[in-house]
C-alpha positions in Angstrom: 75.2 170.3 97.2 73.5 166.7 97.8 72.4 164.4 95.8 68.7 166.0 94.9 66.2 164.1 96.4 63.7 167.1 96.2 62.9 166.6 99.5 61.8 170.1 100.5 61.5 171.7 104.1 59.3 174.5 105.0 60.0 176.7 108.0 56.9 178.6 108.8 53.3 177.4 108.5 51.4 180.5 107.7 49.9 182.1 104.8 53.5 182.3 103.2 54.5 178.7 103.5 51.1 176.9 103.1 50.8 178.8 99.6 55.1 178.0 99.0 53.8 174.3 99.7 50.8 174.5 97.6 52.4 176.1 94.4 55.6 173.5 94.6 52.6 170.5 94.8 50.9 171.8 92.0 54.3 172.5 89.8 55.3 168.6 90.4 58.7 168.7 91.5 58.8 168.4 95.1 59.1 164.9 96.3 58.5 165.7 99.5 57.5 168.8 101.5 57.8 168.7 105.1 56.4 171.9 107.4 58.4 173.0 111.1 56.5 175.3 113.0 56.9 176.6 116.8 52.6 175.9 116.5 52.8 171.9 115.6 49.4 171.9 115.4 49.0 174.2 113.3 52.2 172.2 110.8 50.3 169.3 111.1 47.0 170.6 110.1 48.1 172.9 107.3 50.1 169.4 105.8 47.2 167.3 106.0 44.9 170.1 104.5 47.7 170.6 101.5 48.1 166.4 101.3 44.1 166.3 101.0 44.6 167.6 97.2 47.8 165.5 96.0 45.4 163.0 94.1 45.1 165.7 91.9 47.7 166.3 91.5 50.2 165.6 88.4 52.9 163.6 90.2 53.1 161.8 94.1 53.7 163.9 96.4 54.0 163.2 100.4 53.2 166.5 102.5 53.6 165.8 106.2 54.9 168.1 108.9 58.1 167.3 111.0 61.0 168.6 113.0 64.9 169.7 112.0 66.2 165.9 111.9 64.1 165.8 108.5 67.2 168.9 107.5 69.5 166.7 107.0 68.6 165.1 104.0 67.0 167.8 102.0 67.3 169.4 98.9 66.1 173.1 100.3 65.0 175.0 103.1 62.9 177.6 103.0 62.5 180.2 105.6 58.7 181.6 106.0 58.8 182.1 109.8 58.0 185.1 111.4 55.7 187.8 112.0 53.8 189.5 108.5 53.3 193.0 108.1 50.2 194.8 109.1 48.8 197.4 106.9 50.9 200.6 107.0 53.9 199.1 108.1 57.1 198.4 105.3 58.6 195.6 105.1 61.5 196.7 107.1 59.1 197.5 110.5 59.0 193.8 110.9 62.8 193.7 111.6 62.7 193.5 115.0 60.2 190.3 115.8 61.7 188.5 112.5 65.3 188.5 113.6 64.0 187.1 116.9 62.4 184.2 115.2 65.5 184.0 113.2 67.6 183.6 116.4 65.4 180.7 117.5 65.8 178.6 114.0 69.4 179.3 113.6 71.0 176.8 115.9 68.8 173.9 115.2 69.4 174.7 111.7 72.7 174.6 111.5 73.0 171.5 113.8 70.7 169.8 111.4 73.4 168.3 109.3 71.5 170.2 106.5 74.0 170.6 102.8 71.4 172.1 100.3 70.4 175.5 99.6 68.2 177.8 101.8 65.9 180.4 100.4 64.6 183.0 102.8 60.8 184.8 102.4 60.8 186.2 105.6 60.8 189.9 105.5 62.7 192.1 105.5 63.7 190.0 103.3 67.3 191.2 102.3 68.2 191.7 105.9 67.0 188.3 106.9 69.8 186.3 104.0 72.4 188.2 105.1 71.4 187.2 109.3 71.2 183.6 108.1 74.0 183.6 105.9 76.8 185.3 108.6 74.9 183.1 111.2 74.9 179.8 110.0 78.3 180.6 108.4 77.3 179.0 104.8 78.3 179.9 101.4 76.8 182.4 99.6 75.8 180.8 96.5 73.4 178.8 98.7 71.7 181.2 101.3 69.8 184.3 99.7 66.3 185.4 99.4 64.0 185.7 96.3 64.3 189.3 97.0 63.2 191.2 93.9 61.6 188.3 92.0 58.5 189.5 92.9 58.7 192.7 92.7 59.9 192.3 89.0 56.6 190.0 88.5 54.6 193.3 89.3 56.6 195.2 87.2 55.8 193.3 84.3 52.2 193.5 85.6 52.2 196.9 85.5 53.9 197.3 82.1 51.4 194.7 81.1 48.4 196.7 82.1 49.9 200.3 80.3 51.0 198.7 77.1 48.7 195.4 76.4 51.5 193.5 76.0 51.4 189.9 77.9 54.0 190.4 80.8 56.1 186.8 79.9 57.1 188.9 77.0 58.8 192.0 78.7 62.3 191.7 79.8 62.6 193.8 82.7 64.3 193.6 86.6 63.5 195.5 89.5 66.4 195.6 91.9 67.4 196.5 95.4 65.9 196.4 98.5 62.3 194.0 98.4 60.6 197.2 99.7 60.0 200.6 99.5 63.3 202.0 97.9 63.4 199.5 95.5 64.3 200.6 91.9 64.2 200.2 88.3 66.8 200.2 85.3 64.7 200.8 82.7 67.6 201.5 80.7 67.4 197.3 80.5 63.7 197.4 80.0 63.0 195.6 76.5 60.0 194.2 74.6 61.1 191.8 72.2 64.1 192.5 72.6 64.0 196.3 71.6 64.2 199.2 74.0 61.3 200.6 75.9 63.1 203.8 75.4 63.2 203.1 71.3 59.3 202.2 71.1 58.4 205.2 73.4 60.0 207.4 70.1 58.6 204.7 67.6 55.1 203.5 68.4 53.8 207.0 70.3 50.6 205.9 70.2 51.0 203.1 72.5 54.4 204.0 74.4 54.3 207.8 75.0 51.7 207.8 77.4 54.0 205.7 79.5 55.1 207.7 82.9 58.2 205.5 84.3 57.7 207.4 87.7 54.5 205.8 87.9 55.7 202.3 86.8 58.0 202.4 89.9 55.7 204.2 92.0 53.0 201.4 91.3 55.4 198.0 91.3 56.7 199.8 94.8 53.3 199.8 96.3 51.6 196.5 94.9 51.7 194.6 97.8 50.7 197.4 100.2 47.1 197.5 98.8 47.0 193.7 98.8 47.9 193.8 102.4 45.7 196.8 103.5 42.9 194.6 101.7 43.4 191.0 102.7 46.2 191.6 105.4 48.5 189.2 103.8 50.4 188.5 101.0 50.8 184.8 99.6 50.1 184.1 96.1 52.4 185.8 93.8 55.2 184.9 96.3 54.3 181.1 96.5 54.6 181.2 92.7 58.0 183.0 92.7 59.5 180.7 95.9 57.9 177.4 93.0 59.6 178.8 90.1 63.2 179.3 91.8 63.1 175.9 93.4 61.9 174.3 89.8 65.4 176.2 88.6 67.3 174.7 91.0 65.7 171.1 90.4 66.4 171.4 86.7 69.7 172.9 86.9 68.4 175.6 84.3 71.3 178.2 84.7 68.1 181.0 84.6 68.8 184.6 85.0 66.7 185.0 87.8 66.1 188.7 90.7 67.7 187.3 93.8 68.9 188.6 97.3 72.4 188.3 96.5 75.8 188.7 98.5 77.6 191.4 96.9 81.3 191.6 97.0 82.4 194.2 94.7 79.5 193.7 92.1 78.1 197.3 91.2 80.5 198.7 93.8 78.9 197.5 96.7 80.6 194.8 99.1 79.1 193.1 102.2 75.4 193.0 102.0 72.6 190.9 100.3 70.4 193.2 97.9 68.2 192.1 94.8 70.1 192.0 91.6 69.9 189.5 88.8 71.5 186.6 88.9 72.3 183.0 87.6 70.6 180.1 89.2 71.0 176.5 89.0 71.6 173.2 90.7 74.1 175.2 93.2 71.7 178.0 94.2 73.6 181.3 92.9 76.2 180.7 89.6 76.7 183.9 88.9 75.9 188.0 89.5 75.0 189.1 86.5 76.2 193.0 86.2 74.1 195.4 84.4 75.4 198.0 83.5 73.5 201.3 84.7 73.5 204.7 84.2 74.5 207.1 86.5 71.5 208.1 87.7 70.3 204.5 88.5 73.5 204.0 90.1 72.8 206.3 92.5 69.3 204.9 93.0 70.6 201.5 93.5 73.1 202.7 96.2 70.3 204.5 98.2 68.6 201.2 98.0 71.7 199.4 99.3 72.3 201.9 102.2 68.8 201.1 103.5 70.0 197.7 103.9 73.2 198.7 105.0 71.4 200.7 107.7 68.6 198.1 109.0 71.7 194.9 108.6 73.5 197.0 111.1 70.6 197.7 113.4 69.9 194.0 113.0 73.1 192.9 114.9 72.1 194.4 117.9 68.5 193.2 118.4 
């Protein structure tokens, strides 16, 4: 990777990326943010709208927006193009128009001269790393997607809620697809470091009530009722997209749920899919292999034949 200057570009100017741009400006470790958009006008005002609040802001920032020449010397890219998903539709109906945007970003991208790391947003998320990986040819430790990352915040938001404990304290992963067959090894689900499975036995009174089915059911759907009530989604994933770049700036070597390409790891081989992994100055160190149970197993392949299925309907769009 290049030298770090935290220079950050920002591919997409909507709800997504304004509230990526905002979240790294608060954080304070962005140099530099930079929005492309097909709608200039609409990357030049959202930059000078974001810029209008760097006085408050807890380090200099310049937030201006540009064109692929400013690809060349940044730190990372991050992919927030295309079209967002209208209530009732998954992630995955928005295939078709996002891969099209994809197509048009590709080239210039890869003509850019660009060295760093590229983090995708756009959905379907898992099926949009894996277009730009195989398209731009790049390694896989730096293209992939935050994938699970948020779903696994609203898992812990959820546990949060049924057991009063604060969610930064529950060590937990959601995993596969970003999307409706996501899943859940809650054979890996701790609270300080003990079991949920042990304090559901232990501490009844605050752990028995817990239905699992309705953990997964509820982190699954999440972002559906934020959509069907304010027809986007842009907070929570702002703060994920901030918290994987300050990883990357600070070389942390964090265990993080990332889009991942998978080559053998828990017997799957050729697509990207949300498993943990480590994350540092590189992008992607490391998959880090849980080891599940049989039944999750077979949850986590369903998950990874979805992908499978919509990757392969993707190459002929």
């Amino acid at each position: 990777m290049i030298d770090q200057s935290r220079k950050i570009v920002i591919i997409g100017a909507g709800h997504v990326g304004s509230h990526c741009a905002f979240s790294l400006m608060t954080q304070g470790d962005a140099s530099e943010i930079v929005f492309i958009d097909v709608d200039t006008q609409k990357a030049v005002a959202q930059a000078s709208d974001i810029a209008d609040a760097a006085c408050f802001m807890p380090h200099p920032i310049i937030v201006r927006s540009g064109d692929y020449d400013d690809c060349k010397d940044a730190s990372i890219i991050v992919i927030a193009a295309g079209v967002p998903r209208k209530p009732g539709q998954t992630r995955l109906d928005t295939m078709g128009d996002s891969i099209r945007v994809m197509k048009e970003i590709v080239e210039p991208l890869k003509n850019s001269g660009f060295e760093g790391i590229l983090i995708c947003i756009s959905n379907p998320a898992d099926v949009i790393a894996n277009f730009m990986r195989k398209n731009t040819g790049w390694s896989k430790h730096r293209v992939f997607s935050t994938g699970t990352s948020l779903d696994t915040a609203r898992l812990k938001r959820v546990f949060q809620e049924e057991t009063g404990i604060d969610a930064r304290s529950i060590q937990c992963f959601s995993m596969g697809e970003h999307g409706d067959s996501s899943m859940v090894p809650f054979s890996h689900v701790s609270i300080g470091g003990k079991s949920i499975f042990e304090l559901m036995k232990e501490k009844a009174d605050i752990y028995s009530k817990l239905d699992l089915e309705h953990v997964l059911y509820r982190t699954r759907t999440i972002g559906m009722d934020i959509i069907n009530g304010k027809n986007s989604t842009e907070f929570g994933i702002g703060s994920v997209l901030a918290d994987m770049v300050k990883a990357i700036f600070h070389d942390e070597h964090r265990v993080m749920p990332v889009s991942a390409f998978l080559e053998g790891e828990y017997e799957q081989t050729d697509l990207h899919v949300g498993v943990p992994a480590i994350i540092g100055k590189n992008g992607i160190e490391e998959i880090i292999e849980l080891h599940l149970t049989e039944e999750e197993q077979k949850l986590f392949e369903v998950s990874c034949n979805v992908i499978r299925k919509h990757i392969a309907l993707a190459d002929h769009i």
